[in-house]
FIKOLZA-1660 file (N, C-alpha, C; in steps of 0.1 Angstrom, whole numbers, plus 5000, padded with zeros to 4 digits):
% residues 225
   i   px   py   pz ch aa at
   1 5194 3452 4325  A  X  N
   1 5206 3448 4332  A  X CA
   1 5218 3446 4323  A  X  C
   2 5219 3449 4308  A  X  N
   2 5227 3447 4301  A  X CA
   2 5236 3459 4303  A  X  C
   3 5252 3452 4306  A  X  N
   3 5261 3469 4303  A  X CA
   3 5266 3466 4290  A  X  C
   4 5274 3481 4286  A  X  N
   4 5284 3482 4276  A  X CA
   4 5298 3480 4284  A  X  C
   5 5303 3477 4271  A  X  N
   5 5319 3474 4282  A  X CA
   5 5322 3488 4286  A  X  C
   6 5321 3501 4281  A  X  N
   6 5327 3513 4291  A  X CA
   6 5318 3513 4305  A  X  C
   7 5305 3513 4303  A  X  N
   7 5302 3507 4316  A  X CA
   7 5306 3496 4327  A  X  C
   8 5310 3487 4324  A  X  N
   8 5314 3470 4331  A  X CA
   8 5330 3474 4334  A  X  C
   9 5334 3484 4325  A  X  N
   9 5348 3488 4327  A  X CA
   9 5353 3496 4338  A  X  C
  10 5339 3505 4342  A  X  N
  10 5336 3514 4351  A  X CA
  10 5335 3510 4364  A  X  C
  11 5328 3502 4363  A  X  N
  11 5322 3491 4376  A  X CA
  11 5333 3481 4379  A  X  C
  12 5345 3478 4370  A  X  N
  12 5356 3469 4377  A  X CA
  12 5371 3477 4378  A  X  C
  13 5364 3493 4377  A  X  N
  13 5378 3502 4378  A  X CA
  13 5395 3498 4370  A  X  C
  14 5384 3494 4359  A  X  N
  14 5395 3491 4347  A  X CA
  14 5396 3504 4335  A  X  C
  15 5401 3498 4324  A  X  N
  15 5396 3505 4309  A  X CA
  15 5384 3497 4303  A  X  C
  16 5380 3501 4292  A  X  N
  16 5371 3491 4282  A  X CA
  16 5381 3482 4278  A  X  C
  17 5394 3489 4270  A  X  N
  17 5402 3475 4265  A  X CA
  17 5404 3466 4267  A  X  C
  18 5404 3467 4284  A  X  N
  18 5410 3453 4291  A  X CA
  18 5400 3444 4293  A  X  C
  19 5384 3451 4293  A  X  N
  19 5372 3444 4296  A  X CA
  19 5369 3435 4282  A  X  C
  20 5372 3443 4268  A  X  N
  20 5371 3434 4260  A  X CA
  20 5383 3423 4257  A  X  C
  21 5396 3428 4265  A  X  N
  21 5402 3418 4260  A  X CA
  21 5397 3401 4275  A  X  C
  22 5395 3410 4285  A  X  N
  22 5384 3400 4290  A  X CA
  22 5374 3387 4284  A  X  C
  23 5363 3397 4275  A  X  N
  23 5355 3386 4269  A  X CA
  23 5364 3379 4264  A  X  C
  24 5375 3383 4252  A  X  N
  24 5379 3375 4243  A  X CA
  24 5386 3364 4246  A  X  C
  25 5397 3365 4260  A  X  N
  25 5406 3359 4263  A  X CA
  25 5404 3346 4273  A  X  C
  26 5395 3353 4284  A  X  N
  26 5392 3350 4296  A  X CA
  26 5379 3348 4303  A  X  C
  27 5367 3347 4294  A  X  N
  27 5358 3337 4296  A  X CA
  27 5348 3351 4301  A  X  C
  28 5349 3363 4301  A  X  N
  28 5337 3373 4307  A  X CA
  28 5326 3370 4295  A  X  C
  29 5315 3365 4296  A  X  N
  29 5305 3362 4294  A  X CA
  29 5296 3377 4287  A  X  C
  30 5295 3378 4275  A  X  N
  30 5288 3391 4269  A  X CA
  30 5278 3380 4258  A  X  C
  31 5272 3396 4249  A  X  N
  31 5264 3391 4240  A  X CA
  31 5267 3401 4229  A  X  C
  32 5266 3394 4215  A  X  N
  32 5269 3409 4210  A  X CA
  32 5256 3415 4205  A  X  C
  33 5256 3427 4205  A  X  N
  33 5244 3438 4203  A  X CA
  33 5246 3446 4194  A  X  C
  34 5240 3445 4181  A  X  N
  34 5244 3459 4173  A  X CA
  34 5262 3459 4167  A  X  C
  35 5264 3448 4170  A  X  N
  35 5282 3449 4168  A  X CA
  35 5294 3448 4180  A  X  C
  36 5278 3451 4192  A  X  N
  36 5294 3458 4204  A  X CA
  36 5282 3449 4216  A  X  C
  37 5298 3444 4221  A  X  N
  37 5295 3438 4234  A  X CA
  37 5282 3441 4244  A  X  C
  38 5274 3430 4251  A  X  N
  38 5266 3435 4263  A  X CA
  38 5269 3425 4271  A  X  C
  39 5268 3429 4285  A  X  N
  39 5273 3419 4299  A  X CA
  39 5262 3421 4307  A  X  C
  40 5257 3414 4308  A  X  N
  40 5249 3408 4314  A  X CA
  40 5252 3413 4334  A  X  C
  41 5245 3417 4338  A  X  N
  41 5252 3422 4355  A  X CA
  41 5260 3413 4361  A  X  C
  42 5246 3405 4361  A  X  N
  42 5248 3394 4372  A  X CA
  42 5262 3383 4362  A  X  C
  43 5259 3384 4351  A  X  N
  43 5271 3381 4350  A  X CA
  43 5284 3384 4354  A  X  C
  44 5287 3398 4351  A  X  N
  44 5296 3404 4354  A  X CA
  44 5297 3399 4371  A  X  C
  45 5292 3404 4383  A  X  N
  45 5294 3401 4393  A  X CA
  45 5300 3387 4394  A  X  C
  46 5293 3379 4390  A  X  N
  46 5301 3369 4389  A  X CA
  46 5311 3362 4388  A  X  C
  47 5317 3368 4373  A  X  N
  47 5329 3363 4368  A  X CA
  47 5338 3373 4380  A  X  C
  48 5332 3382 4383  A  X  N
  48 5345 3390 4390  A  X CA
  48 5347 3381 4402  A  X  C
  49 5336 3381 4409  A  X  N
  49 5339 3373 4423  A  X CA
  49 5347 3360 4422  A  X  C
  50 5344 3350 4409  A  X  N
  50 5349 3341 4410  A  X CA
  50 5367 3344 4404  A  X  C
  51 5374 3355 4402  A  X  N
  51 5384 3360 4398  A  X CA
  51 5389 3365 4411  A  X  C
  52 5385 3376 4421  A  X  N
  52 5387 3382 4434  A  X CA
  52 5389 3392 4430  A  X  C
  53 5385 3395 4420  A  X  N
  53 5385 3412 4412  A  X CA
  53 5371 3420 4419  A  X  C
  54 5378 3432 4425  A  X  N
  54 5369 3440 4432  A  X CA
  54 5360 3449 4423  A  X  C
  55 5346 3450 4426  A  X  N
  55 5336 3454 4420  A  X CA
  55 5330 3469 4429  A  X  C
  56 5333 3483 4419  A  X  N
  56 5324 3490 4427  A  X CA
  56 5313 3484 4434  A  X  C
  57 5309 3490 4446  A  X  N
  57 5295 3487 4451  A  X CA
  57 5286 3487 4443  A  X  C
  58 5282 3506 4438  A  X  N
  58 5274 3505 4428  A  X CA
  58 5270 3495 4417  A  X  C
  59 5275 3485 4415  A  X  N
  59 5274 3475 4408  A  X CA
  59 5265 3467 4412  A  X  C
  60 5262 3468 4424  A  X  N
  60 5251 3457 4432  A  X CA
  60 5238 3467 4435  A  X  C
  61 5238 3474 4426  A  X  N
  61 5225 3486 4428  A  X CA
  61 5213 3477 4425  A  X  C
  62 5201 3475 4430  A  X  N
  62 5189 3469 4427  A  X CA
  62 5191 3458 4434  A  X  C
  63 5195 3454 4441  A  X  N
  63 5202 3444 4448  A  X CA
  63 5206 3447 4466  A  X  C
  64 5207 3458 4469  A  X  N
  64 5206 3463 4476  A  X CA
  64 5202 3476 4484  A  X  C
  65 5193 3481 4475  A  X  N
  65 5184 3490 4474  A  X CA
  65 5174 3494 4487  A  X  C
  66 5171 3477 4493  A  X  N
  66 5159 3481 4502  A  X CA
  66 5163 3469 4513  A  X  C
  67 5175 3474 4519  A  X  N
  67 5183 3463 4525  A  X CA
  67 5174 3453 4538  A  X  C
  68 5164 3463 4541  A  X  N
  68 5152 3455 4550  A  X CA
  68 5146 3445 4544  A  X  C
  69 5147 3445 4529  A  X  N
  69 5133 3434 4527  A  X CA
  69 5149 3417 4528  A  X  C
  70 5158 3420 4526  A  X  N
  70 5169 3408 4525  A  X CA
  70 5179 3406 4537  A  X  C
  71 5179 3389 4537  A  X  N
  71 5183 3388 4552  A  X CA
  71 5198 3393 4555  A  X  C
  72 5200 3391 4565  A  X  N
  72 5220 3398 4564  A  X CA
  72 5227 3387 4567  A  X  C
  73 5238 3386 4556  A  X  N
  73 5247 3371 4557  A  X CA
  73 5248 3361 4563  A  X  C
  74 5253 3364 4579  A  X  N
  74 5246 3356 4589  A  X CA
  74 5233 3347 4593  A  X  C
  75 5224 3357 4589  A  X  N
  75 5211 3354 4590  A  X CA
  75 5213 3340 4578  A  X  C
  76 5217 3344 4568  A  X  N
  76 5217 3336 4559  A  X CA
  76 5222 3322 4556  A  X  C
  77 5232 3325 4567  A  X  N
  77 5242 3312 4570  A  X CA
  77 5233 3300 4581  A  X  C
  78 5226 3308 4588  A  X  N
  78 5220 3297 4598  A  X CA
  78 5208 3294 4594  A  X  C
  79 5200 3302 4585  A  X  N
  79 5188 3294 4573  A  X CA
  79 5196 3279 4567  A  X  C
  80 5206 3283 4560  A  X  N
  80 5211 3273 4549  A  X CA
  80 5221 3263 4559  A  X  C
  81 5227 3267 4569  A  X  N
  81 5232 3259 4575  A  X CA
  81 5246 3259 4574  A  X  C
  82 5257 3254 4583  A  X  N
  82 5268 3251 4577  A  X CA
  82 5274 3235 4584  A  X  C
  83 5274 3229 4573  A  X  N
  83 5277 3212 4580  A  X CA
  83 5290 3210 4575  A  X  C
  84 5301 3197 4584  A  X  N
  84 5311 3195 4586  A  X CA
  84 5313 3182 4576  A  X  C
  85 5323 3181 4575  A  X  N
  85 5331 3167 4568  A  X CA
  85 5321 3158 4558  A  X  C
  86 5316 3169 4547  A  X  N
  86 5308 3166 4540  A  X CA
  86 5318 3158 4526  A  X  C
  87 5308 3146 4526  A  X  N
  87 5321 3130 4517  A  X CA
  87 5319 3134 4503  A  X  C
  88 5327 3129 4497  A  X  N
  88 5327 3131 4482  A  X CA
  88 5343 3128 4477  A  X  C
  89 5346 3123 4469  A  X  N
  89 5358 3122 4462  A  X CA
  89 5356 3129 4449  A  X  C
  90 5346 3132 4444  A  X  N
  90 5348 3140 4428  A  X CA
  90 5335 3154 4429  A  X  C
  91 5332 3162 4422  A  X  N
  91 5324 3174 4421  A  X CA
  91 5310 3166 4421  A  X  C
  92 5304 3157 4415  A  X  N
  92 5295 3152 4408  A  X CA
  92 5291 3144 4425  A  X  C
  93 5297 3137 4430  A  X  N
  93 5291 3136 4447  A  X CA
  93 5290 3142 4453  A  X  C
  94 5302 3149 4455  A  X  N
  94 5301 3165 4460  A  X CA
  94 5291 3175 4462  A  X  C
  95 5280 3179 4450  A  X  N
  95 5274 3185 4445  A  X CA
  95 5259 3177 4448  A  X  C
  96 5262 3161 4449  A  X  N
  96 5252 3157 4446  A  X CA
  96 5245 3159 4468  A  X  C
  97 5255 3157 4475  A  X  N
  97 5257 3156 4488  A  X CA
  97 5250 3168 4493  A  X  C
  98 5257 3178 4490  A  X  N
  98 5254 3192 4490  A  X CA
  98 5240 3196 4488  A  X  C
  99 5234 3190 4475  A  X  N
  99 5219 3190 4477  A  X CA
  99 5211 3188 4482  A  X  C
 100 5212 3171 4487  A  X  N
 100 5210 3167 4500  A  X CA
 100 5210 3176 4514  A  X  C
 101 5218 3183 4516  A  X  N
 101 5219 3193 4526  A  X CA
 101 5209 3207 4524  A  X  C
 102 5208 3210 4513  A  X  N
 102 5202 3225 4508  A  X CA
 102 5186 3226 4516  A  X  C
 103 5180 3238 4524  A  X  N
 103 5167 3237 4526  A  X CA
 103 5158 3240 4517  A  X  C
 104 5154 3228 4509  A  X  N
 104 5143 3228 4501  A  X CA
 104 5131 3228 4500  A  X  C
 105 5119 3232 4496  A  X  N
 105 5106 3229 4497  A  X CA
 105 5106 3216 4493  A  X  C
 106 5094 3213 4496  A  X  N
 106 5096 3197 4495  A  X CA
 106 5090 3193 4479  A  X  C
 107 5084 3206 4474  A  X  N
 107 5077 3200 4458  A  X CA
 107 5088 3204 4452  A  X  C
 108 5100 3207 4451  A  X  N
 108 5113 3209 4445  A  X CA
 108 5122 3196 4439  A  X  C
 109 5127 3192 4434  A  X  N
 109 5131 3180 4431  A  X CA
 109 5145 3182 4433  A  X  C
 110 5154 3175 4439  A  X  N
 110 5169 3178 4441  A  X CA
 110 5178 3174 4431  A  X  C
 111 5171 3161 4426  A  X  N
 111 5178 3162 4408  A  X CA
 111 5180 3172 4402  A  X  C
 112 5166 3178 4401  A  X  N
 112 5165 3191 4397  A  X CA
 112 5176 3202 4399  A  X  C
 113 5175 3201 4412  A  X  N
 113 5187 3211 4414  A  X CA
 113 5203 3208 4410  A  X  C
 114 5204 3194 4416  A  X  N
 114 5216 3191 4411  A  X CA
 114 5221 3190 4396  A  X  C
 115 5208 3191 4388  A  X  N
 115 5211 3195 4375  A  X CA
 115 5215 3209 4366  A  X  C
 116 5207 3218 4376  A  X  N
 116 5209 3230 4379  A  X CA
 116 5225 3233 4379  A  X  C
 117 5223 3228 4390  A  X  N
 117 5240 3230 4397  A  X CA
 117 5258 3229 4386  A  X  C
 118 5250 3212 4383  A  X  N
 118 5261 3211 4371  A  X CA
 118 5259 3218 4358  A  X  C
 119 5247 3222 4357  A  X  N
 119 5248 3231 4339  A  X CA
 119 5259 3245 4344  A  X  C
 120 5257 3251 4356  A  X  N
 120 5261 3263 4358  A  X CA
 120 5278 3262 4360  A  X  C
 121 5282 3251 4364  A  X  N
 121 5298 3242 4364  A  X CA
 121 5300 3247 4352  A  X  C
 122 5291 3237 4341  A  X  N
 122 5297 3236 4330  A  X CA
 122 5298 3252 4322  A  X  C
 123 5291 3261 4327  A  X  N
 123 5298 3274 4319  A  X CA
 123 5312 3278 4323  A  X  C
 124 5317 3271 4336  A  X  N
 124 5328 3277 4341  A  X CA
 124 5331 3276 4354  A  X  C
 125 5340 3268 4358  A  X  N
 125 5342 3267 4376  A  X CA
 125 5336 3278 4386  A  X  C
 126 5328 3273 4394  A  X  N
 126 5323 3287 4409  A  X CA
 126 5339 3284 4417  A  X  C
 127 5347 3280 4416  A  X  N
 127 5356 3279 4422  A  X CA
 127 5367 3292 4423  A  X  C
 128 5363 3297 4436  A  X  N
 128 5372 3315 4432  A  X CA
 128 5386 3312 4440  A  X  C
 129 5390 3302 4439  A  X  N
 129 5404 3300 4447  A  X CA
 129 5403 3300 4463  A  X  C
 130 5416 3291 4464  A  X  N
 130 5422 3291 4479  A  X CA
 130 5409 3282 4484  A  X  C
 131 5407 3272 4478  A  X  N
 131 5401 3263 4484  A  X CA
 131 5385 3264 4485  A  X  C
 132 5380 3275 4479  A  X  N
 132 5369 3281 4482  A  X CA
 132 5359 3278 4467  A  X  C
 133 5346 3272 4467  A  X  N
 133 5335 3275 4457  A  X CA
 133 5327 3280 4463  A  X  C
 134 5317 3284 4448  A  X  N
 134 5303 3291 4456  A  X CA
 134 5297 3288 4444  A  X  C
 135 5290 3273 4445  A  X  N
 135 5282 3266 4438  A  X CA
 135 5266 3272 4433  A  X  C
 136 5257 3279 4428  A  X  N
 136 5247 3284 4428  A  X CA
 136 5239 3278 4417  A  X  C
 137 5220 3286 4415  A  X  N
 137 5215 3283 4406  A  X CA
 137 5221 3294 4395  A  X  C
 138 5218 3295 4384  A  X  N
 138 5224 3304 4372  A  X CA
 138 5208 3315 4373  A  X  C
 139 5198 3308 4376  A  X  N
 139 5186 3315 4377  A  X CA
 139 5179 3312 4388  A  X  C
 140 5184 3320 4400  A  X  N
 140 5177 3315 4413  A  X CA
 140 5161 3315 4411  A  X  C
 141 5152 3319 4401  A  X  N
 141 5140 3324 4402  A  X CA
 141 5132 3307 4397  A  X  C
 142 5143 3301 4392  A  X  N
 142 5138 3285 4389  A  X CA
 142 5132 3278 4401  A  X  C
 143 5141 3279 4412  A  X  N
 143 5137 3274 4425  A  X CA
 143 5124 3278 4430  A  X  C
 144 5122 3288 4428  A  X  N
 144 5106 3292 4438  A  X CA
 144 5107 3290 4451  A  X  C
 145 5118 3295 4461  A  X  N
 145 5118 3295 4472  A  X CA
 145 5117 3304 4477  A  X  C
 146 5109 3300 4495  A  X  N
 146 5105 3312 4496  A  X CA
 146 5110 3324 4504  A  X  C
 147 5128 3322 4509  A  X  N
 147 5133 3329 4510  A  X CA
 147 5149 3325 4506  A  X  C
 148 5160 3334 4511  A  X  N
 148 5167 3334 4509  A  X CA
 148 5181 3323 4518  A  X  C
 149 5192 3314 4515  A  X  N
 149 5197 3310 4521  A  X CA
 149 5212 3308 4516  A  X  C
 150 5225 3307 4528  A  X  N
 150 5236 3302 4523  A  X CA
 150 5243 3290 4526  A  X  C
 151 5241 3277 4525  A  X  N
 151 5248 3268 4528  A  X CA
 151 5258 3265 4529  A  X  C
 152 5265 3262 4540  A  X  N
 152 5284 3261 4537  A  X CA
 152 5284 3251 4541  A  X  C
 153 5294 3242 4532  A  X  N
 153 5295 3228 4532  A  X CA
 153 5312 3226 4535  A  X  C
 154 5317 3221 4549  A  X  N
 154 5327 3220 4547  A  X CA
 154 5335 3207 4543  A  X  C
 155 5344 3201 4530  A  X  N
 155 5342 3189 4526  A  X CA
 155 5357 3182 4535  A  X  C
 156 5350 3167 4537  A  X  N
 156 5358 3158 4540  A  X CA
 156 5370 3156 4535  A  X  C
 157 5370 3153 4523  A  X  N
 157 5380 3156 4514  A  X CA
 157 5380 3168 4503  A  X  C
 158 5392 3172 4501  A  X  N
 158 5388 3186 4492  A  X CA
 158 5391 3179 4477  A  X  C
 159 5386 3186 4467  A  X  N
 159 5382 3181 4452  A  X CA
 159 5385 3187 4444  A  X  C
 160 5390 3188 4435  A  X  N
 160 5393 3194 4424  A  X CA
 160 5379 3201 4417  A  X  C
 161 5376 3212 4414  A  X  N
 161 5368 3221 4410  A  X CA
 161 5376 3227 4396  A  X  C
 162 5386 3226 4393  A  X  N
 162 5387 3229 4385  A  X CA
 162 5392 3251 4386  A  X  C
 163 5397 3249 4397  A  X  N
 163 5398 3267 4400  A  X CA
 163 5415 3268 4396  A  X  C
 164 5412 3283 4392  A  X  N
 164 5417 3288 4386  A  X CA
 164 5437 3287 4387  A  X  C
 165 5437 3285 4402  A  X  N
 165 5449 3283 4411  A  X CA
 165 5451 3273 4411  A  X  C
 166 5446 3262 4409  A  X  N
 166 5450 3249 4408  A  X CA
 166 5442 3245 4420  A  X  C
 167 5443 3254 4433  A  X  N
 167 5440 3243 4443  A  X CA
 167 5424 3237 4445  A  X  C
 168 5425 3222 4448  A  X  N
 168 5408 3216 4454  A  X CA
 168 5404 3224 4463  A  X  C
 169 5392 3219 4460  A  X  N
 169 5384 3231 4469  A  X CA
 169 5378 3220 4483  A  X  C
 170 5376 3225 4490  A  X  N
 170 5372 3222 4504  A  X CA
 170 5360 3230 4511  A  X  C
 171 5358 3241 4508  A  X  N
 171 5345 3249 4515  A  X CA
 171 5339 3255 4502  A  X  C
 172 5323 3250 4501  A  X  N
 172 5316 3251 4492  A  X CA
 172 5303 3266 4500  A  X  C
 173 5301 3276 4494  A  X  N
 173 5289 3279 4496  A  X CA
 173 5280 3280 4485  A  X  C
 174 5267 3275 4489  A  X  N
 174 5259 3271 4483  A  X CA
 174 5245 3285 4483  A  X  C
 175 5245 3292 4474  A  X  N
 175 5235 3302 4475  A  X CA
 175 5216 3296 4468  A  X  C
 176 5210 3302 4477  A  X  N
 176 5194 3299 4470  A  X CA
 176 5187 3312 4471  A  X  C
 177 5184 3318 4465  A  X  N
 177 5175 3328 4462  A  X CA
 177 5162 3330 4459  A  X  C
 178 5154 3332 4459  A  X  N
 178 5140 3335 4449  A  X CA
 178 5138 3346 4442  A  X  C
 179 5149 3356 4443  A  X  N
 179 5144 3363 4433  A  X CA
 179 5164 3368 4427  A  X  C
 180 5159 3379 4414  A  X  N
 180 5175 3378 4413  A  X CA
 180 5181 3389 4423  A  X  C
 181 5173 3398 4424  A  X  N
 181 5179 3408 4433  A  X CA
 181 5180 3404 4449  A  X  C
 182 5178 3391 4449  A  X  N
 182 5183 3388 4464  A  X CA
 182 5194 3377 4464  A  X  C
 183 5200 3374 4453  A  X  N
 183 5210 3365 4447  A  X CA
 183 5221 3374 4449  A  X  C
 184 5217 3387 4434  A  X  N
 184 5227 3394 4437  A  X CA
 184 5230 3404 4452  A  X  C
 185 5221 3403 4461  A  X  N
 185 5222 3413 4470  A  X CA
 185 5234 3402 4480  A  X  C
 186 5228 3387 4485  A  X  N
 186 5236 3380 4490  A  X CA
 186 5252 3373 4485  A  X  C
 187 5254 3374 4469  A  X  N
 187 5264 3374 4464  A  X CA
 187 5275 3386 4469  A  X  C
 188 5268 3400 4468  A  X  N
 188 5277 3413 4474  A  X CA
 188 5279 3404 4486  A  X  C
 189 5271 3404 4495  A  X  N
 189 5277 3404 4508  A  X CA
 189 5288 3394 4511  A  X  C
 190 5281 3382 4504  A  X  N
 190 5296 3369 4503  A  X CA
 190 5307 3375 4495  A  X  C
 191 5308 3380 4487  A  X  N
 191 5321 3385 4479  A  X CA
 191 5326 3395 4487  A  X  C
 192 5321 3404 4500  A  X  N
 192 5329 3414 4503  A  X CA
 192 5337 3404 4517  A  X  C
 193 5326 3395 4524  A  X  N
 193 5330 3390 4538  A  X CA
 193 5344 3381 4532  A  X  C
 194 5343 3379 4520  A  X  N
 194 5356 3363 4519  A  X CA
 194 5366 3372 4515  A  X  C
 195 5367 3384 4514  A  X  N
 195 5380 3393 4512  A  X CA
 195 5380 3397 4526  A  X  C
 196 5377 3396 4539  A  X  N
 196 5378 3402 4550  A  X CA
 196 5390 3385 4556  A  X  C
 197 5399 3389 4557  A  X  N
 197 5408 3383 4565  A  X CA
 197 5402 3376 4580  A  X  C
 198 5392 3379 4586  A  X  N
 198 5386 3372 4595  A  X CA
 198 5383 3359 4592  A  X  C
 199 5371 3361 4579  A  X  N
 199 5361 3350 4578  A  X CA
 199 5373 3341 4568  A  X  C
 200 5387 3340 4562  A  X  N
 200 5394 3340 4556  A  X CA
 200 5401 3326 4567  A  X  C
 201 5409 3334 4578  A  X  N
 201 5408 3328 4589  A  X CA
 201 5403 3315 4596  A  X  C
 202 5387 3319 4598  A  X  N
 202 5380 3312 4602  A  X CA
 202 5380 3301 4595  A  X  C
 203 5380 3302 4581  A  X  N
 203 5375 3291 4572  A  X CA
 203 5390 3282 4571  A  X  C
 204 5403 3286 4577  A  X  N
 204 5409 3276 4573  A  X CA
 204 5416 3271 4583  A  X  C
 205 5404 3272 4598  A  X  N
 205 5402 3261 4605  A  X CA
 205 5397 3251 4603  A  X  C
 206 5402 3240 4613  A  X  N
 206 5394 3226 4612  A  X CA
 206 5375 3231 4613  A  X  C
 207 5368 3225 4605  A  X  N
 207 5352 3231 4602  A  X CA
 207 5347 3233 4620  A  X  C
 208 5343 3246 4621  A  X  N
 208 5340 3258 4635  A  X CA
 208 5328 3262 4632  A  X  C
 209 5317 3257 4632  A  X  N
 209 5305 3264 4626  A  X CA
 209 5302 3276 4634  A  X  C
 210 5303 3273 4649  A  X  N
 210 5306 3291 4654  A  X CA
 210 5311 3297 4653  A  X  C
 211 5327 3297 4649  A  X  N
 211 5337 3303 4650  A  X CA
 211 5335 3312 4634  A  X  C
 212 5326 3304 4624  A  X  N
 212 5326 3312 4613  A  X CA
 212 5318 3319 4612  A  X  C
 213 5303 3315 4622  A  X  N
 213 5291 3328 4624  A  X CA
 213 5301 3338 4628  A  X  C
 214 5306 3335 4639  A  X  N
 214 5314 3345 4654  A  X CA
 214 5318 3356 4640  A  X  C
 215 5325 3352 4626  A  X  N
 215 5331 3360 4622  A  X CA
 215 5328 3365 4615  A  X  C
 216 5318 3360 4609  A  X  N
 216 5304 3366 4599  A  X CA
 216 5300 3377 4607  A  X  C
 217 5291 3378 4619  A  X  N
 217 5290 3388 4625  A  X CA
 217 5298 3401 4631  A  X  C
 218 5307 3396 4630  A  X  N
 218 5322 3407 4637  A  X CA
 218 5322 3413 4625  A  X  C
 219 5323 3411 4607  A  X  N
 219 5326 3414 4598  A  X CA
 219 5314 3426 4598  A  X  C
 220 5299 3420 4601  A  X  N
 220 5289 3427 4598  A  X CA
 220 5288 3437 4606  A  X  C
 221 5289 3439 4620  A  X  N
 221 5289 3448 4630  A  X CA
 221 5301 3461 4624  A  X  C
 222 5312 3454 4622  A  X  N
 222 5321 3466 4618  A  X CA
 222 5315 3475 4606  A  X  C
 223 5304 3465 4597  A  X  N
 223 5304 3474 4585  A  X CA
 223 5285 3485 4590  A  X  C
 224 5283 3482 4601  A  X  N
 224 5275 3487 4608  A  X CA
 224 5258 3478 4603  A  X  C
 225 5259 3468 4597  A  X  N
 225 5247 3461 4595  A  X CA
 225 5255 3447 4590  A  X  C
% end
């Protein structure tokens, strides 16, 4: 899963230069190898999403490969749920709240998670702007769950996340995965729907838990699944 930056540079329809002036500048997450950069995918996907920097598809290769075995966004949203006027004044209740909400097995510990949750903070805000996070594990394969879900939490008060734009955040999705290629498969689909002006929309009504399926699916029908 490791690229080289002319690879990662390929996949963000940049140069290499700019990808390394990335790592150096701007937090893109590498390792060095031999002398020369390696980026990690799922990293990469990441940092981009949480930037709104568009990612070739092929980028999500392995991940969406065998699109039958993973559920489709929607699906995902009514596994995980999406609940209203969720309280919190700071990230750390926020977060802690959120857990509370997540469908967990019950031999799972939500400390746990919630500890999870804040180590992955601390490499760097999930907060990709305009009010929006997408809080996750760093290694969905920790959880051992036994399928896939997306939680959207919409908050009572919105909070400082610490994003990039300055603004608090107010709508949290919360991703759970059990394996990585269904992390990354449900990441593509959340990164491509929150650039669709519908679900965009939707989300910056007063909390519509239909009105945001209604638009999750409109988004999915157009893209023919």
């Amino acid at each position: 899963m490791l690229l080289n930056a002319a690879e990662a540079a390929r996949l963000l329809s940049t140069d290499e230069k700019t990808v390394k002036r990335w790592i150096r500048r701007d937090g893109l997450p590498a390792t060095p190898v031999d002398g020369e950069p390696r980026i990690n995918r799922i990293d990469l996907l990441e940092w981009a999403t949480e930037r709104g920097i568009k990612v070739l598809p092929e980028a999500y290769a392995g991940a969406g490969d065998e699109p039958g075995l993973f559920p489709s966004l929607s699906s995902a949203l009514q596994a995980g749920g999406i609940h209203c006027n969720v309280p919190g004044d700071d990230k750390l209740t926020v977060l802690r709240n959120v857990v509370d909400l997540l469908p967990l097995p019950q031999q799972v510990d939500p400390e746990f998670v919630l500890q999870v949750l804040l180590a992955r903070e601390a490499l760097g805000t999930t907060a990709i702007g305009d009010g929006i996070a997408i809080p996750h594990m760093r290694n969905p394969i920790l959880l051992h769950v036994a399928g896939s879900s997306i939680t959207l939490c919409h908050l009572a008060t919105p909070v400082d996340f610490g994003a990039l734009d300055g603004k608090p955040v107010q709508i949290l999705f919360t991703l759970t995965s059990p394996t990585v290629k269904a992390h990354l498969h449900l990441l593509s689909r959340l990164a491509h729907a929150l650039r669709d002006p519908r679900l965009r929309e939707a989300l910056k009504r007063p909390c519509d838990p239909a009105g945001i399926l209604a638009a999750v699916a409109e988004i999915e029908r157009s893209l023919g699944g």
